[in-house]
mmCIF file of the C-alpha atoms, coordinates in Angstrom:
data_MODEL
# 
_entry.id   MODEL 
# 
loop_
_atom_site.group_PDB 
_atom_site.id 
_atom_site.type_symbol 
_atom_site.label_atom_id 
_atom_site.label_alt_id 
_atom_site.label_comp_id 
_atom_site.label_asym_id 
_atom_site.label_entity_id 
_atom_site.label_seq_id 
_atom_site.pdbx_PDB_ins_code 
_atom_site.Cartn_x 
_atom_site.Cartn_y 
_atom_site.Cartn_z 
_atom_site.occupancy 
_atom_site.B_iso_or_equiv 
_atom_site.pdbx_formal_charge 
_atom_site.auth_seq_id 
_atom_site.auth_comp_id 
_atom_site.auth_asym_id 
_atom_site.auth_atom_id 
_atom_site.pdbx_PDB_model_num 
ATOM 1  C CA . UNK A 1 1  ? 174.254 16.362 150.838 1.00 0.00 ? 1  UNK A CA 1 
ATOM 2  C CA . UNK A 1 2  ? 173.794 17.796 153.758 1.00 0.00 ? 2  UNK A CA 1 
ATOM 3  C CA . UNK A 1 3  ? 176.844 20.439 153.568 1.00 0.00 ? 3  UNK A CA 1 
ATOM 4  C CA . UNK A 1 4  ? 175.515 21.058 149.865 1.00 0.00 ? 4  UNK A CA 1 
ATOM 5  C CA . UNK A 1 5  ? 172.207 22.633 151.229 1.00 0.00 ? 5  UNK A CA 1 
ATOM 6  C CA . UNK A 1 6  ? 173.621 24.026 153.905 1.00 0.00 ? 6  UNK A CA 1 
ATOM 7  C CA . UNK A 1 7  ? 175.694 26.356 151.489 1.00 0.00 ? 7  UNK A CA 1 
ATOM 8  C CA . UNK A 1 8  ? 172.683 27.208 149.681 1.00 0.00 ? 8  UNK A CA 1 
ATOM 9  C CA . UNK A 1 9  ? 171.085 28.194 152.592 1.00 0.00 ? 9  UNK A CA 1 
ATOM 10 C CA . UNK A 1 10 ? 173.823 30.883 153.687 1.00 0.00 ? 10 UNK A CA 1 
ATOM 11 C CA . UNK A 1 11 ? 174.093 31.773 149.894 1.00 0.00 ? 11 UNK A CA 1 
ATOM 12 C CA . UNK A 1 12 ? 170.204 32.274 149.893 1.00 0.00 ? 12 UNK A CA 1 
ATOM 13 C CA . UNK A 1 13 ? 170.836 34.623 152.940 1.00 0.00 ? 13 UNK A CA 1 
ATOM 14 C CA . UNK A 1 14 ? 173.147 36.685 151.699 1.00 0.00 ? 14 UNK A CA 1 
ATOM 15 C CA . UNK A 1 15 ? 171.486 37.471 148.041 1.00 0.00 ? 15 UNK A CA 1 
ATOM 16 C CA . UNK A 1 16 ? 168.286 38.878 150.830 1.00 0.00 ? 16 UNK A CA 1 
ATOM 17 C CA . UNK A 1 17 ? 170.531 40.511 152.462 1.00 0.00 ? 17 UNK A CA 1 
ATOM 18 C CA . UNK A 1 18 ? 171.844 42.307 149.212 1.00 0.00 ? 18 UNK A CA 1 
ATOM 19 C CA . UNK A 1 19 ? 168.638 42.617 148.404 1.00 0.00 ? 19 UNK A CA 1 
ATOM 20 C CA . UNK A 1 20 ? 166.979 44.440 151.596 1.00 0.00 ? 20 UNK A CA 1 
ATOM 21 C CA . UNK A 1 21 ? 170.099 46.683 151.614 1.00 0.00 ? 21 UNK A CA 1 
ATOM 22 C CA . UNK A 1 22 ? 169.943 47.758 148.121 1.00 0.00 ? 22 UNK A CA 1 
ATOM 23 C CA . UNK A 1 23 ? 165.565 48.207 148.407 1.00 0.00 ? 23 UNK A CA 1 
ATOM 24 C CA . UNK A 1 24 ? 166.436 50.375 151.734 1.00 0.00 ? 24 UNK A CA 1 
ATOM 25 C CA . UNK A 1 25 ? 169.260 52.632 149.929 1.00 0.00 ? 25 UNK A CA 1 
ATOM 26 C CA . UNK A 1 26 ? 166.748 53.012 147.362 1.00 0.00 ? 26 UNK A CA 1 
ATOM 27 C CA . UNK A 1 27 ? 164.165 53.839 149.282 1.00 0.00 ? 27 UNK A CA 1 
ATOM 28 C CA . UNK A 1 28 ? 166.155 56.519 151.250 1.00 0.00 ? 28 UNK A CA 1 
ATOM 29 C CA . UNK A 1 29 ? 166.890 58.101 147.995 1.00 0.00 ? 29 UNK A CA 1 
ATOM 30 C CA . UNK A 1 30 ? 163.428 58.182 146.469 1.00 0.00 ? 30 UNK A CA 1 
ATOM 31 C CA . UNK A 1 31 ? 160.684 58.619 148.978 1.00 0.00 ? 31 UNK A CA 1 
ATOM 32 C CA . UNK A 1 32 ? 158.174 58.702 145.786 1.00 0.00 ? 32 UNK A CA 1 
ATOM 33 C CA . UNK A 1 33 ? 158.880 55.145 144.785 1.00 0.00 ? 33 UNK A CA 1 
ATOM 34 C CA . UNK A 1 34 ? 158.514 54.180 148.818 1.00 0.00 ? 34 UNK A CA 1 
ATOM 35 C CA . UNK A 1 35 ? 154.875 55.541 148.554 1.00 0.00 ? 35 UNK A CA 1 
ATOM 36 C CA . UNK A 1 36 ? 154.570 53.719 144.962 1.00 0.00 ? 36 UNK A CA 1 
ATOM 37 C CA . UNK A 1 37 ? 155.357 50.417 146.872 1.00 0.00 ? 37 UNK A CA 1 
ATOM 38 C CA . UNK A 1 38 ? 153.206 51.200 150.034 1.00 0.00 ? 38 UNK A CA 1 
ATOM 39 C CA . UNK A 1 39 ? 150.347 51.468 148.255 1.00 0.00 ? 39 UNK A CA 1 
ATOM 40 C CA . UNK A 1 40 ? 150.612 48.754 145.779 1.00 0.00 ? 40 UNK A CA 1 
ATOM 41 C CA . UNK A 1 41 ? 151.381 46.322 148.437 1.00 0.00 ? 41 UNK A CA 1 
# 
């Protein structure tokens, strides 16, 4: 059980990863949509 949630975990930590990348790209590319963000957060 123990090995089973482990792998989650690193699996889980990779998908942010892929995720912060791809929002940071994005970003990069399309200041607009950065100030979109910053002010709706």
């Amino acid at each position: 059980m123990h090995l089973v949630w482990e792998g989650s975990f690193y699996v889980f930590i990779v998908l942010a990863a892929i995720v912060w990348i791809k929002a940071g790209v994005l970003l990069k590319e399309n200041p607009r949509s950065r100030n979109v963000a910053l002010n709706v957060n």
